[in-house]
C-alpha positions, 0 to 999 in steps of 0.5 A: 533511489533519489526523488526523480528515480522514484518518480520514474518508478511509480509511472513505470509501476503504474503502467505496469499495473494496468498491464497486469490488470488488463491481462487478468480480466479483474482487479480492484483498479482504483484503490491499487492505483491510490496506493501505488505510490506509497508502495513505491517509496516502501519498497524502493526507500524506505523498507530495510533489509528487503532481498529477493535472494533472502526474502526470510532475512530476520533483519528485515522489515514487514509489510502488511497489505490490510486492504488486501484486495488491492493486491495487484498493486502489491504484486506489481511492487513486488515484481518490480523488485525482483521478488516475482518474475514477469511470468509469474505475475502474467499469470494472474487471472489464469488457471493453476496461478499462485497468485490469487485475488488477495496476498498469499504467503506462497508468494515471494515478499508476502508475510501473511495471507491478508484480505479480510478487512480489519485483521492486518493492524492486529496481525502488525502489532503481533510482529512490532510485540515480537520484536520487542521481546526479541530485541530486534531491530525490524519495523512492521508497516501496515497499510489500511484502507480508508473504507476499512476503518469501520472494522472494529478490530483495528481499534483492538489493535490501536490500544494494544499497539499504544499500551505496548508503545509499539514505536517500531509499528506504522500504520498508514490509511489510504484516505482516497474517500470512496469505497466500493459503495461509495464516500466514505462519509456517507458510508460510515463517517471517519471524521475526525481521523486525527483526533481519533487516533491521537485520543488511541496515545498514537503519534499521527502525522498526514501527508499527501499520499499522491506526491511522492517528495511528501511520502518520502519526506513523511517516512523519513521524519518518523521517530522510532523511538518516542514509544508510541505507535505511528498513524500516517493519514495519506490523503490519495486520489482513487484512480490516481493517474487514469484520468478517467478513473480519478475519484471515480467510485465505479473504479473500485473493481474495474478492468479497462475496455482496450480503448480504455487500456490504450489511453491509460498506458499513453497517459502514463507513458507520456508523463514518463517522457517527460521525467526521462527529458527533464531527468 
């Protein structure tokens, strides 16, 4: 997809998403809307060897949703991709569902069961250890919240990733700076993100995590093959484009009232006008 398509994607994914939320009745809204962008480019750029008729390929690359109570987000994705039908993920919410409030392998396109925040950095570089002994070409993708950094297993994980020199392994934290009790900093400082990780022998890049040109220009400049594990730090907007909803901790778990849903979708369609007219 060229950057305009992407772009149209990521508004068509984020009016999706409110959809699905809405219809549901829960869903953590202002952490899925951070990270919609990303997944956007992930799955529409950067991933390899993604196929909904093969989802088993060996050849294809790993996504690990660590903060995986944004899951909704992940399903909207996956569903735009062909990996779950629109059926199926009307079906969050409701009795007898595959679908649950966090990832689950029963579902196409998910590689773990993931949610318990901390474990999917180490999960990760498990799969980035595998495919170096196995001599595979995959690259393992995990994404983080910012909130979870105070987990200490992920810093179990950044020094075997670093020890193993795991340059097939990129992590990426959603640096939105709110968690469901508040700012981060004043939660449990994360500062200095940058200087952490690189002390971990990680190479660390930072984008802004809400543009779509940045995200993909940032995957696209990784280097494979230094031997060393890659940190990017997306610098996001929680809520990102809900104008009631930015940088609005309340918006961590939330389901729009139907005057709030109405105004969200005409926000978001609005600016899908706007690419359309523009191209």
């Amino acid at each position: 997809m060229d950057i305009s398509q992407l772009f149209l994607q990521a508004e068509t994914n984020r009016r999706r998403l409110l959809e699905i939320i809405y219809n549901a009745g829960a869903g953590h809204t202002g952490g899925d809307l951070s990270c919609l962008n990303i997944l956007t480019v992930l799955y529409f750029d950067t991933l390899k060897n993604l196929s909904p008729e093969n989802p088993k390929n060996p050849a294809r690359d790993r996504f690990i949703l660590s903060k995986g109570h944004c899951v909704e987000a992940l399903y909207t994705t996956l569903e735009s991709r062909g990996f779950i039908s629109k059926s199926t993920t009307d079906t969050l919410g409701k009795y007898g569902s595959i679908l649950s409030g966090h990832p689950t392998i029963e579902v196409a396109g998910i590689e773990v069961n993931s949610g318990a925040l901390g474990h999917g950095l180490s999960i990760g570089t498990g799969m980035a250890i595998a495919a170096k002994m196995d001599n595979a070409e995959y690259r393992t993708f995990v994404l983080m919240g910012d909130g979870e950094q105070g987990e200490g297993s992920i810093y179990e994980a950044a020094m075997s990733a670093s020890h193993y020199h795991l340059d097939n392994l990129t992590a990426i934290i959603d640096r939105n700076g709110l968690q469901i009790s508040g700012k981060t900093e004043d939660v449990m400082s994360l500062e200095n993100i940058n200087e952490r990780w690189t002390a971990f022998g990680w190479d660390v890049l930072q984008m802004d995590g809400d543009s779509i040109d940045e995200i993909v220009k940032t995957f696209n400049s990784i280097d494979y093959s230094n031997k060393k594990p890659h940190l990017i730090i997306a610098k996001t907007t929680k809520g990102k484009g809900v104008s009631y909803m930015e940088n609005v901790a309340k918006w961590h778990h939330g389901v729009p009232t139907a005057e709030q849903f109405e105004q969200g979708i005409k926000e978001i369609s609005d600016r899908m006008g706007k690419i359309l007219i523009n191209g």
